[in-house]
C-alpha positions in Angstrom: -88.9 57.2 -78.2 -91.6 55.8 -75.6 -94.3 58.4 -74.6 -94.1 60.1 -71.5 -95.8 63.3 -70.2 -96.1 65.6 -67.5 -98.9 64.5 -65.3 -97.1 66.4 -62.1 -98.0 69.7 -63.9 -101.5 68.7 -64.4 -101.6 67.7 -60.8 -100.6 70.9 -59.6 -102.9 72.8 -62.3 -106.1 70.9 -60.4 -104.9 70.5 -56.8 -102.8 73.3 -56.0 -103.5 76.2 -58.3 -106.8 76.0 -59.5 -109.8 76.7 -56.9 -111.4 73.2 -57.7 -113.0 72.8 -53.8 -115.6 75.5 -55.5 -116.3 73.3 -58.9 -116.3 70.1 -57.2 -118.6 71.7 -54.3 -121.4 72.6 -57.4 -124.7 70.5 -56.8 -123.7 68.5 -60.1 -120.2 67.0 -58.8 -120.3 67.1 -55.3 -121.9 63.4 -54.6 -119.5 62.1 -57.2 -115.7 63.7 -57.3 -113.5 64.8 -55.4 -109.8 66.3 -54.7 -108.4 63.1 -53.1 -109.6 61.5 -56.5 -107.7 63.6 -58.9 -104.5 61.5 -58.8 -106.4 58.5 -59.4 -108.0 60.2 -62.5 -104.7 61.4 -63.8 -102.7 58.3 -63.2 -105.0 55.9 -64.7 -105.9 58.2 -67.5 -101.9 58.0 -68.2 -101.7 54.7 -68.4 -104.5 54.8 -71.2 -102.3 57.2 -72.9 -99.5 55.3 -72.8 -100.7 51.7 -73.1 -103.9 51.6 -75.2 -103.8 55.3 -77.4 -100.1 56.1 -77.5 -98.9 52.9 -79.7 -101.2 53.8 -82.9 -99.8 56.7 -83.3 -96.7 56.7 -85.4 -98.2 53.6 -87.3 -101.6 55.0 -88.1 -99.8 58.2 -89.4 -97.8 55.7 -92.0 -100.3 54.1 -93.1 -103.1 56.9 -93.0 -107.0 56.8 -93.9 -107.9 55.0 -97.2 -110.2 56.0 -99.5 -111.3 52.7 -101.9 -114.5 52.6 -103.8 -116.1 55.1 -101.9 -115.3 53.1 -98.6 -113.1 55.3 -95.7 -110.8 52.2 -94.0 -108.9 53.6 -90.8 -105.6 52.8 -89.9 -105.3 49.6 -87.7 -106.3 49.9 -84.2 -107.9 53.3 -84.6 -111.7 51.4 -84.3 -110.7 50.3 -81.8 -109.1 52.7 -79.4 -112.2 54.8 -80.0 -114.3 52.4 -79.1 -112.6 51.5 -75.8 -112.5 55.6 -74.9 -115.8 55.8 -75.3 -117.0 52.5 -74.0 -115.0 52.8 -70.7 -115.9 56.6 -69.9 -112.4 58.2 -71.2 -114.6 59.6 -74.1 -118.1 61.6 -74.4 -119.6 60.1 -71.9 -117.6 62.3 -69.6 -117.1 65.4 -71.4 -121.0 66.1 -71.9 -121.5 69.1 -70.2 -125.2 68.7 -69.4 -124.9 64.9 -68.9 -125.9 64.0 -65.7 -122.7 62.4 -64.1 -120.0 64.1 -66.3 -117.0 65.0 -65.2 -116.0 68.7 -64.5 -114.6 69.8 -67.4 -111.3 71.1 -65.8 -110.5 67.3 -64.6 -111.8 65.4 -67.8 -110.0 67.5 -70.2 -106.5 67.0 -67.9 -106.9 63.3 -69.2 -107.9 64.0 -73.1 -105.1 66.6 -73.2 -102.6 63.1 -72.3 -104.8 61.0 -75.1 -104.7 64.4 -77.0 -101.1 64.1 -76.9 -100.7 60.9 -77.5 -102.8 60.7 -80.7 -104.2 63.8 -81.8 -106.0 62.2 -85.0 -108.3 59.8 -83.0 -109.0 62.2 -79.7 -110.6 64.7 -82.8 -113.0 61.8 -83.4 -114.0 61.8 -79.8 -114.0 65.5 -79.4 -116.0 66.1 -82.3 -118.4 63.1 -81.1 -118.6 64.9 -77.8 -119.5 68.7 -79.2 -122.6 66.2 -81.3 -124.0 64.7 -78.4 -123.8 68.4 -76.7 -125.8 69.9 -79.3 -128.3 67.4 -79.3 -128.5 67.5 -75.2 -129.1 71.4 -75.7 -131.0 72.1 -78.6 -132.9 68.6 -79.6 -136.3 67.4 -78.8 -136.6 64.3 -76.3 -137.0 61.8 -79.2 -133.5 63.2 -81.3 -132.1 62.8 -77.7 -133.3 58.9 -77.6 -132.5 57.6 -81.0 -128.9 59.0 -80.9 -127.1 59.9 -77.8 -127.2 56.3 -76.6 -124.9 55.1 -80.3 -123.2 58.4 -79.6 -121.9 57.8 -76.4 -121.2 54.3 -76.7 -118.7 54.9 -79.4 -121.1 52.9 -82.0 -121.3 56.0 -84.0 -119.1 59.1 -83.9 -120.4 62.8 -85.3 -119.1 65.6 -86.9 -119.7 69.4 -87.4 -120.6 70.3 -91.4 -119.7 74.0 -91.7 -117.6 74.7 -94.6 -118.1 74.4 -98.3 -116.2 74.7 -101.5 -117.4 78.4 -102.6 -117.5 79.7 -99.2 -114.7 78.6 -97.2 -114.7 80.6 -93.3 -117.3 83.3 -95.4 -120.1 81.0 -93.8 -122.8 83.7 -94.7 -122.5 81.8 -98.3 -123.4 78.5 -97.7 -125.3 77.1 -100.7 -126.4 73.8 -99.0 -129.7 73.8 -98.9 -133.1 72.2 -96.8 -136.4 72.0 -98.7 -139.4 71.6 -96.3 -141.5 67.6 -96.6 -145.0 66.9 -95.1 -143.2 66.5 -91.4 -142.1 69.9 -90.6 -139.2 68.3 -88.3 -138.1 66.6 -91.4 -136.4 68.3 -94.4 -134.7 67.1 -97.5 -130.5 68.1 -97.7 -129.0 69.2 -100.6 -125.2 70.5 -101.3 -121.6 70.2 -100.6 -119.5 70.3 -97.8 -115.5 69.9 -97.7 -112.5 69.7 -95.0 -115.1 67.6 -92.6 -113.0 66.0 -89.9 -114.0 62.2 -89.7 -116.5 63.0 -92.4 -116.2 59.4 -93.3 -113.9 57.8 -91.0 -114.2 54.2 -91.1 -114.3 53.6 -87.4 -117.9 53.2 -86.6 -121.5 51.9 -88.2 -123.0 55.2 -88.5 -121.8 59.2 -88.6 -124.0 61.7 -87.4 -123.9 65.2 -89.3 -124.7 68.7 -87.9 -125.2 70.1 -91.2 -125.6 74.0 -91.2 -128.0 74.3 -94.2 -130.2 77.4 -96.3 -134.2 76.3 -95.7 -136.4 77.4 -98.7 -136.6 80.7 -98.6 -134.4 81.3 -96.0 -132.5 84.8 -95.6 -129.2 85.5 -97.1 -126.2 85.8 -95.0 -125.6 83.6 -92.4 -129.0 84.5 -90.5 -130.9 82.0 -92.6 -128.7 79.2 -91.3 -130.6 76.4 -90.2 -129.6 73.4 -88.5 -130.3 70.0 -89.1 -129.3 66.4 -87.8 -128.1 64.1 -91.1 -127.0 60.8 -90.2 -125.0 58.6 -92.8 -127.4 56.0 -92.7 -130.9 56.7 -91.3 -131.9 55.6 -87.5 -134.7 53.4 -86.8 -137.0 54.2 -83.8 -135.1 51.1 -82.0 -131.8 52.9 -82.9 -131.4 49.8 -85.8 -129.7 51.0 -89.0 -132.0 52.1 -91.5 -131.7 52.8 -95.2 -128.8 54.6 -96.5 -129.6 58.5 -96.1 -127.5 59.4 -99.9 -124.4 61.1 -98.1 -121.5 60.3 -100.5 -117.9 60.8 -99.8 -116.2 62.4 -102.5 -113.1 61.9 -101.6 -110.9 62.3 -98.6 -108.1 65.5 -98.2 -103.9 64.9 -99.2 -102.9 66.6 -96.2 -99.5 67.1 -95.0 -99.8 65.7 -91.8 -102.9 64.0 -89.5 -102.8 61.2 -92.2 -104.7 58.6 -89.8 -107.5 61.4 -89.8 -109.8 61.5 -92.2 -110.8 64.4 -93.7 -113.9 64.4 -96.1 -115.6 66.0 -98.9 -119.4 65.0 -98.9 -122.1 66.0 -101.6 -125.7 65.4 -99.4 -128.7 64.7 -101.7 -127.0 63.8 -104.8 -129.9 61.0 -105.7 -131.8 64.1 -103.8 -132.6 61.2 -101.1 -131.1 63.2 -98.1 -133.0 63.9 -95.3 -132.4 65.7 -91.9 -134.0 66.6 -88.5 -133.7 70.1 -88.0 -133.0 71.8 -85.0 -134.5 74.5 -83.0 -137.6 76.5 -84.0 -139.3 76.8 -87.5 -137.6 80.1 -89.9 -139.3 83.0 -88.5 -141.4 84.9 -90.9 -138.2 87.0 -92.6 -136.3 83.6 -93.0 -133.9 83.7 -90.3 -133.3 80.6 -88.3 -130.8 80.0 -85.2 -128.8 77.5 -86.3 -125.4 79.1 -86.3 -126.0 80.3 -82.6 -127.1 76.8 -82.1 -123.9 75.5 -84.0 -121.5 78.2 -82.3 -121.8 75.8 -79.1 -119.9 73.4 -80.9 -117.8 75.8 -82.7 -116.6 77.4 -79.4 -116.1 74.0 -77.9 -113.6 73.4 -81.5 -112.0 76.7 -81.0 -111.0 75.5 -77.3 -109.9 72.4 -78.5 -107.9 73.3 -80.9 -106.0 75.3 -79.3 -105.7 72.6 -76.7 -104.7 70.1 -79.0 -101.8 72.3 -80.4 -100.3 73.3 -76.9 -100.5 68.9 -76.3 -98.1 68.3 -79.3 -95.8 70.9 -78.0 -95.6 69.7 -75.1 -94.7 66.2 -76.4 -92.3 67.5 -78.9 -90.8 69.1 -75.3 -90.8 66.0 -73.2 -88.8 64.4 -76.5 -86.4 66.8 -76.6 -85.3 67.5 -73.2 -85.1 63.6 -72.2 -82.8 64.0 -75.7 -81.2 66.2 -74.3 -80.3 63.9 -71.4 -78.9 61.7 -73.7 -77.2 62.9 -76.7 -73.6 63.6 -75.5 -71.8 65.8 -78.2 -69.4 68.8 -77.6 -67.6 70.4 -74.9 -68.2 73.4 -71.9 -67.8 76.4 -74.0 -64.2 77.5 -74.0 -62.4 74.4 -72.4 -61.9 72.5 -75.6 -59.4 69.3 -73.6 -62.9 68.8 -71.6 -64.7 65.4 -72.2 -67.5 65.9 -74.5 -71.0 66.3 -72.6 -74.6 65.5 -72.8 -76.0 68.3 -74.9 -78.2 69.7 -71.9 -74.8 71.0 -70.5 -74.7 73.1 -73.0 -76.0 76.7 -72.8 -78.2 77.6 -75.9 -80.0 74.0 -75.1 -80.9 74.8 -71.6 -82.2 78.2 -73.0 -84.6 76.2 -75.5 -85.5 73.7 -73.1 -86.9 76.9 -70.7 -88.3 78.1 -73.5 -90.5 75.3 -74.7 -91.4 74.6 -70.6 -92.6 78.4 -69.9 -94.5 78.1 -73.3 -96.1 75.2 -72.7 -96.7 75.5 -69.1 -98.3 78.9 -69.4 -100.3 78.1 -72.7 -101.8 75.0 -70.5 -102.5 77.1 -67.5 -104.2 79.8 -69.8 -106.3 77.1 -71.2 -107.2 75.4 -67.8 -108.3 79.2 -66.5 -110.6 78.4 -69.2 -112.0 75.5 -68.2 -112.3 76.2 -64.5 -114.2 79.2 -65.6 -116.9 76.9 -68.2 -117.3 74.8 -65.2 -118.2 77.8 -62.9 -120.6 79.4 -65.7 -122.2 75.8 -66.2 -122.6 74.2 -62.7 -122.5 77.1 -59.9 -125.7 78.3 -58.0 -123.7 81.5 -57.9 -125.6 83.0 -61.1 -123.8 86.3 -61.1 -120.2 84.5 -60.7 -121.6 82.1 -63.6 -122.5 84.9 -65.9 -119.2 86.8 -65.1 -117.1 83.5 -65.6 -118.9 82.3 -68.9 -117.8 86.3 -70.3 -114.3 85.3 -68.9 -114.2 82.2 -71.0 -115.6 84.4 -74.2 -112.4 86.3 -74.0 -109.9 83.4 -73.7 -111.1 81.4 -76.3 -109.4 83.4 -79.5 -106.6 83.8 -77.1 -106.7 79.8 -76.5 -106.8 79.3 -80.1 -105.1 82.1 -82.0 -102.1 83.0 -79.4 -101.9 79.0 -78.5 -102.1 77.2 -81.5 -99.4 79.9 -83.2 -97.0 79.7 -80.7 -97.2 76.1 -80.3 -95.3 75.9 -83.3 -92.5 77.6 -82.1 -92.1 75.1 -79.4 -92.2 72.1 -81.8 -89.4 73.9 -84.2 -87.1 74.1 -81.0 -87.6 71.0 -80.3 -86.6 69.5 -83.7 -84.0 72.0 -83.1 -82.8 70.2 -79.9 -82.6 66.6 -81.5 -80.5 68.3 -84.5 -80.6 66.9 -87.8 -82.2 63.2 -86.9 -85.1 65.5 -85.6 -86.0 66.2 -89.0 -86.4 62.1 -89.8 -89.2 60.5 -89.2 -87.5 57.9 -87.2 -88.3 60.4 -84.6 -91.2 61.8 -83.7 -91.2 65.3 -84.0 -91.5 65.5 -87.6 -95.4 64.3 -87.1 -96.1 66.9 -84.1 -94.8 69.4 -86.6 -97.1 68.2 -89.6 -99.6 67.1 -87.1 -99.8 70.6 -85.5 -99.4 73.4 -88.3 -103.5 72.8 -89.6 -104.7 73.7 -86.3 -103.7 77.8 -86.9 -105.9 77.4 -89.4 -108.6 74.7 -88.5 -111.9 76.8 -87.1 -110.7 79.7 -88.3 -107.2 81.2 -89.1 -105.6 83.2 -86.7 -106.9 86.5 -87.9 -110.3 85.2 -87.7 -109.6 84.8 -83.7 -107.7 88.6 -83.5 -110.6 89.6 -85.3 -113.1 88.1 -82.9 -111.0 89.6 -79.9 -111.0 93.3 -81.4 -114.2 92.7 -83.2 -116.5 91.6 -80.4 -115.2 90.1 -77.2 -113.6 93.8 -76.6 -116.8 95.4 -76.9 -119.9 92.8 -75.9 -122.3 94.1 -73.5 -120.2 96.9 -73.1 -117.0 96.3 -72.5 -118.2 94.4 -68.9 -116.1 91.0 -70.1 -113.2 92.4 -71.3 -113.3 94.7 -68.1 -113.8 91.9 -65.9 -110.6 90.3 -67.7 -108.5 93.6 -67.3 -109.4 93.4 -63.7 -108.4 90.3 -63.1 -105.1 91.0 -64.4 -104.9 94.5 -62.0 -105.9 92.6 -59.1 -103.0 90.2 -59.0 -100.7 92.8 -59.3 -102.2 94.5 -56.8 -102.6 91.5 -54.4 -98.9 89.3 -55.3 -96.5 92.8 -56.5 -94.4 92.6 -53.6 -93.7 88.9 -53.5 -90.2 88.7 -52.6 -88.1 87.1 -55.2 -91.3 88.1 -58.3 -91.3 91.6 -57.6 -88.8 92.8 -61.1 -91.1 90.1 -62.9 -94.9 91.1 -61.8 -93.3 94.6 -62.4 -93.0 93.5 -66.3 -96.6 92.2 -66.2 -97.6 95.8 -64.9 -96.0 97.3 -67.8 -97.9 95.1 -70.1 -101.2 95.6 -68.4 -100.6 99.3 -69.3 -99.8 98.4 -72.5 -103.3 96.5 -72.6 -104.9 99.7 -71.8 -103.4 101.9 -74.2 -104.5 99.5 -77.0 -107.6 99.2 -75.9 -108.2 103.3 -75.7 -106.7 103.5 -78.8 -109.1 100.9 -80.6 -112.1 102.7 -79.3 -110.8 105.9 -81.0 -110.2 104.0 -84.1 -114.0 102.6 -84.1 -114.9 106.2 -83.5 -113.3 107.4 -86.6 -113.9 104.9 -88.5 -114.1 106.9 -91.6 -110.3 107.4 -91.2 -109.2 104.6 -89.0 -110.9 101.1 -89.8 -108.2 99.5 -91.7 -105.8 99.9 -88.2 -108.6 97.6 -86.7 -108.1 94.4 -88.7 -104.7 95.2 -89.7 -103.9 95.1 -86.0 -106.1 92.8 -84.6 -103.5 89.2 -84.6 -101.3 91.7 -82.8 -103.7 92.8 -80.0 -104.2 89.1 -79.7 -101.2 88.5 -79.3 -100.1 91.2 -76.4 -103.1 89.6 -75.0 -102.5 86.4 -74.7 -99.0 86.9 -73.7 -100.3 88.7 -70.7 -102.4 85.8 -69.9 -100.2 83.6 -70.0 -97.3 85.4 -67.7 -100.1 86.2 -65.2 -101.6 82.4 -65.0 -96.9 81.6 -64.5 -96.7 84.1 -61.6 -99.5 83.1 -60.3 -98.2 79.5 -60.4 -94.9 81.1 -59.1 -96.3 82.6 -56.3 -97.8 79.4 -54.7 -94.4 77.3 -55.9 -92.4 79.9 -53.9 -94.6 79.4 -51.0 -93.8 75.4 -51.2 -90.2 76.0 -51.0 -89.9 78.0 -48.3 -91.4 75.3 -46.1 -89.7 72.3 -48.3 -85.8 70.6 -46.8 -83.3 70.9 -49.6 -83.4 67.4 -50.7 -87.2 66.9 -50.6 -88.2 65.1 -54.5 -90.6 68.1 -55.1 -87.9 70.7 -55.2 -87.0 70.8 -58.7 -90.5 70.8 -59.6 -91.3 73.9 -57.6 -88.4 75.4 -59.2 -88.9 74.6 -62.0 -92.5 77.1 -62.1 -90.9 79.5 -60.5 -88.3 79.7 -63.7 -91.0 79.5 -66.0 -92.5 82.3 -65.1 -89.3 84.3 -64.7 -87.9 83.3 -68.3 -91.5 84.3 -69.7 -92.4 87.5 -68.2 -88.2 88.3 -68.8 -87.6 86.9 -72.1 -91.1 86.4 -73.9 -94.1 89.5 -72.2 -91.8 92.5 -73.8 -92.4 91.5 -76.8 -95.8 93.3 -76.1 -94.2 96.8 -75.9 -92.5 96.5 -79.2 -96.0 95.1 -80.7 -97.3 98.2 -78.6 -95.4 100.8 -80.3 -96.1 99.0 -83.4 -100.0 99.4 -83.7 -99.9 103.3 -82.0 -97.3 104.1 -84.7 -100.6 103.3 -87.3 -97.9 102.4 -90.2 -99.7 102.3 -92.9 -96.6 100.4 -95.4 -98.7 97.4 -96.4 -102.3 99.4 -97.1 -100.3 101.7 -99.5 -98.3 99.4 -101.4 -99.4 98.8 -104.6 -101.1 95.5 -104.8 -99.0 94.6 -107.9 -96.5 95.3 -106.3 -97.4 92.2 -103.9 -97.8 90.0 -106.3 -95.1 87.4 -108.1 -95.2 87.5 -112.0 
C-alpha cells in the first residue's frame, strides 16, 4: 500500500490554529521563516517522505540490523537516507534548538513527524543525533563544540543517549558505570555496562558519539553523583580525523519484536580499561554530587516528547491505511436489506465508527503534542521572559501526558485499524502488522507509563507550587469561559466542563492524600496512570474544540461545494466524537480513584502469582 499522509492537518495545525505570527516574529526566525513558507516546507518535506524515507521501510524491517563479528551492518539504504536527512537540512541541522538558523520547532517537527511515519527506525537515529548535538550546544566547552557538532550535523556520525544498565533498569540512582579521574581533569577513564542503547552500534556512520551517564570516583550514591561524559566509539582528532579506537564493544544487539532495522545495543565501555570520556559540566562538588542527569534530562525530555510523537505517527499511518481500505474493500450489504449489492466496507456502520475513532485520536493526540511545541518555541526564542517561563512550565506538564496518554492510546488506534483491513491486516503483506510491533516499545521506551503518571502526580502537579499545573488548569477554564456558547459545541464544551471539574476534584484529593501520607500514599502511585490519563484526555478534547471552533468559523463563510468542506467537517466531528464518545471516560476513572479501593494492595501477593 503506497504511503500517504495528512499534510492538510498539519497545515491547518501551523497556519490556522496555532499562533505561529508570535514564534516566527521571535528575533531568532523572523529574518528567515515565515507563514507563506509553511506549505513549501510541508510539501517538499512530503515528498522526502514519500520518495527517499518511505521505500526502506518494509524492506529494512525484513531484513533488520546484523550483528557479525562484532560488526552492526544496517539494512540497505538506511546509510543512506540518514545521510541525505542530515546532509540536506531535513535532519539536526534544523532541529538544534540553540543553533543559529534552526527551524522553530513547531514547523521542523511537522516534517519529521511525516519521515517519523514513514520510518520510525531511521528518524530515531536522527532524533537521538539531534538531542547529542543539543547537549553539546548547552553544556560543552567551545572545543567539545568544534571537534563534534560539525560530524554530528553532517550525518558523518550519529549519537546516542547511554542511560540504562543491566542491574538497574529505569532505577537510574544504581548505575554502576563508572569514571576514574586521569592527569587532564576534562578527561576521565569509562568503565561498565550499558544495554537497550538505540543505534548503540548502528552501522550507518564512521563514528558514534555516547552521552554516557557515569559514577566519578568517589562520587555520591543515588543518582546525585551522576556525571556526564562525552565517549565516542572511536576517538576524535583535533582536525575531527578518526583516532584510535576508544574500547567501546558491542555485545550484542536486542531480539526485539518489532523495529528490526533499529539497532538496539548492549555495550561494555573499558573492557581493555582503554575508555576514555570528556565530561561535562563542572568538577563533583566536595560531597560527590555532579549535574549530569539535569544535564542529561535535556535530552531525556526531548525522548519523552518524541516518543510519544513517534507513536501518535504510526497511528496515524495505520489510519490513513485503513480508511483508504476502507474505500476499497467491497464486502457485505446495508444492514437489514440483504437483496442489496454488496458495498465498500466504509458503508458500513461499525467501520465509519472506527474510522472516527482513529481520526479524533490521532488528530487530538497531534494537536496536544504541537501545543507542546508551540509552547518550547515560546519558552526558547521569545523576549517575553515571563510568557517564556510560563510556557516552558506548560510544556513540563504535557510531556508525561505526550508520552504516557499518547503512546498508550496510540495502540488502540493501530488495533482498529488492523481491525478495519480484517484478517489480511494481520499479514505482513500489509503494513499494519509493523506499526503494531513497531509501536508497542514506545509505552515503555523512556520510561513505562507509570513512570510518566508518576512524574505528573509526583512533581509536575506540585513544582514551584502548583504555579504550572495552575497555569494548565487555567488554560483549560479559559476556553470554556471564552468558546461555551459556540453554537453547534455548546453540549460538547459542556462535557469538557465536567471533566475540568473532574480535574479539580482529583487534584484536591491528591493534596489530601500527600497530607496523610501516613494513611494514604499507596492511593498516589496506585492512581497516578489514571490521573494521567483524565488529563490527557482533557487536553486532547480541548486542543479538538478548539480546532472545532475555528473549523465552524470556516464553514459558515465556505459555498457548499467549496474542496475544503469535508475537511472542516471533518474537525468539527472529531471533536464531537471525542468529547461524546472518548472525555467520559474521565468520570468513571474519577469515581474510581475517590472510591480509594484498596482490592489489589490487599490481596495476597501469592495470591498474584502463577505456580
Amino acid at each position: 500500500m503506497e504511503f500517504k499522509y495528512d499534510v492538510r492537518d498539519l497545515q491547518f495545525i501551523l497556519k490556522e490554529w496555532l499562533p505561529m505570527e508570535e514564534v516566527l516574529a521571535c528575533d531568532r526566525f523572523k529574518e528567515n521563516y515565515g507563514l507563506d513558507d509553511v506549505d513549501m516546507y510541508l510539501n517538499e518535506g512530503y515528498k522526502v517522505a514519500r520518495e527517499v524515507v518511505s521505500p526502506i521501510n518494509a524492506e529494512g524491517d525484513k531484513i533488520g540490523a546484523v550483528l557479525k563479528d562484532g560488526v552492526v551492518t544496517a539494512p540497505p539504504g538506511y546509510s543512506e537516507v540518514y545521510k541525505f536527512l542530515q546532509e540536506n537540512g531535513w535532519g539536526s541541522t534544523s532541529e538544534c534548538v540553540e543553533l543559529e538558523g534552526g527551524m522553530p520547532l513547531s514547523l521542523y517537527k511537522a516534517i519529521f513527524e511525516m519521515n517519523t511515519a514513514a520510518c520510525p527506525a531511521v528518524m530515531s537515529y536522527v532524533k537521538l543525533t539531534s538531542g547529542v548535538a543539543n547537549l553539546i550546544i548547552e553544556f560543552g566547552e567551545e572545543k567539545d563544540k568544534a571537534l563534534f557538532l560539525p560530524k554530528l550535523l553532517s550525518g558523518d556520525w550519529q549519537g546516542t543517549m547511554c542511560i540504562t544498565e543491566p542491574n538497574a533498569g529505569s532505577d537510574v540512582g544504581d548505575s554502576t558505570t563508572k569514571a576514574f579521574p586521569t592527569d587532564d581533569p576534562a578527561i576521565w577513564k569509562i568503565k561498565g555496562s550499558k544495554m537497550f542503547i538505540t543505534g548503540g552500534d548502528a552501522g550507518t556512520c564512521e563514528n558514534t558519539i555516547h552521552m554516557v551517564l557515569a559514577r566519578p570516583e568517589g562520587g555520591a550514591p543515588g543518582t546525585a553523583g551522576l556525571g556526564l561524559y562525552i565517549v565516542p566509539k572511536f576517538r576524535v582528532n583535533e582536525d575531527q580525523s578518526l583516532g584510535e579506537f576508544n574500547d567501546v564493544i558491542t555485545v550484542g544487539i536486542e531480539h526485539k519484536m518489532g523495529l528490526k532495522a533499529q539497532a538496539t545495543a548492549l555495550l561494555n565501555f573499558g573492557e581493555e580499561d582503554d575508555c576514555y570520556g570528556i565530561r561535562m559540566g563542572s568538577m563533583p562538588d566536595e560531597k560527590g554530587r555532579s549535574k549530569g542527569l539535569a544535564m542529561m534530562f535535556n535530552m531525556m525530555n526531548e525522548s519523552r516528547i518524541g516518543t510519544g510523537h513517534n507513536s501518535n505517527t504510526q497511528a496515524a499511518v495505520a489510519y490513513s491505511f485503513a480508511s483508504r481500505f476502507a474505500t476499497e474493500r467491497i464486502q457485505g450489504r446495508p444492514f437489514g436489506d440483504a437483496k442489496a449489492e454488496r458495498v465498500p466496507i466504509i458503508k458500513h456502520e461499525d467501520i465509519r465508527r472506527m474510522l472516527l475513532d482513529m481520526k479524533a485520536v490521532t488528530e487530538g493526540v497531534r494537536a496536544m503534542i504541537f501545543k507542546g511545541f508551540y509552547y518550547l518555541d515560546i519558552a526558547g526564542n521569545s523576549a517575553d521572559k515571563e510568557k517564556a517561563k510560563a510556557c516552558a512550565g506548560l510544556a513540563e506538564v504535557l510531556t508525561p501526558l505526550v508520552k504516557g496518554y499518547g503512546s498508550e492510546v496510540s495502540l488502540g488506534v493501530i488495533a482498529e485499524a488492523m481491525q478495519v483491513l480484517g484478517g489480511v491486516g494481520y499479514t505482513t503483506e500489509y503494513p499494519i502488522e509493523q506499526s503494531m510491533r513497531d509501536s508497542k516499545i514506545l509505552t515503555i521506551w523512556e520510561g513505562t507509563t507509570f513512570i510518566h503518571g508518576n512524574d505528573l502526580v509526583g512533581r509536575k502537579m506540585r513544582m514551584e507550587g502548583g504555579a504550572p499545573f495552575d497555569n494548565w488548569m487555567a488554560t483549560i477554564k479559559d476556553f470554556i469561559d471564552a468558546k461555551g456558547d459556540t453554537p453547534g459545541l455548546v453540549a460538547e464544551i459542556g462535557r469538557l466542563q465536567k471533566a475540568y471539574g473532574c480535574a479539580e476534584e482529583i487534584r484536591a484529593l491528591y493534596d489530601t492524600w500527600y497530607a496523610n501520607m501516613d494513611e494514604k500514599k499507596e492511593f498516589i502511585p496506585l492512581n497516578a496512570v489514571r490521573v494521567m490519563t483524565i488529563c490527557g484526555q482533557i487536553q486532547v478534547a480541548q486542543c479538538l474544540l478548539e480546532q472545532a471552533v475555528i473549523a465552524a468559523g470556516k464553514l459558515a463563510d465556505l459555498p457548499a461545494d467549496h474542496f475544503d468542506r469535508s475537511f472542516y467537517e471533518g474537525k468539527v466531528a472529531s471533536a464531537r466524537y471525542y468529547t461524546n464518545q472518548v472525555l467520559p471516560t474521565t468520570f468513571m476513572l474519577t469515581e474510581m480513584i475517590k472510591s480509594e479501593d484498596r482490592t489489589s494492595l490487599d490481596c495476597p501477593e501469592d495470591a498474584l502469582i502463577v505456580k
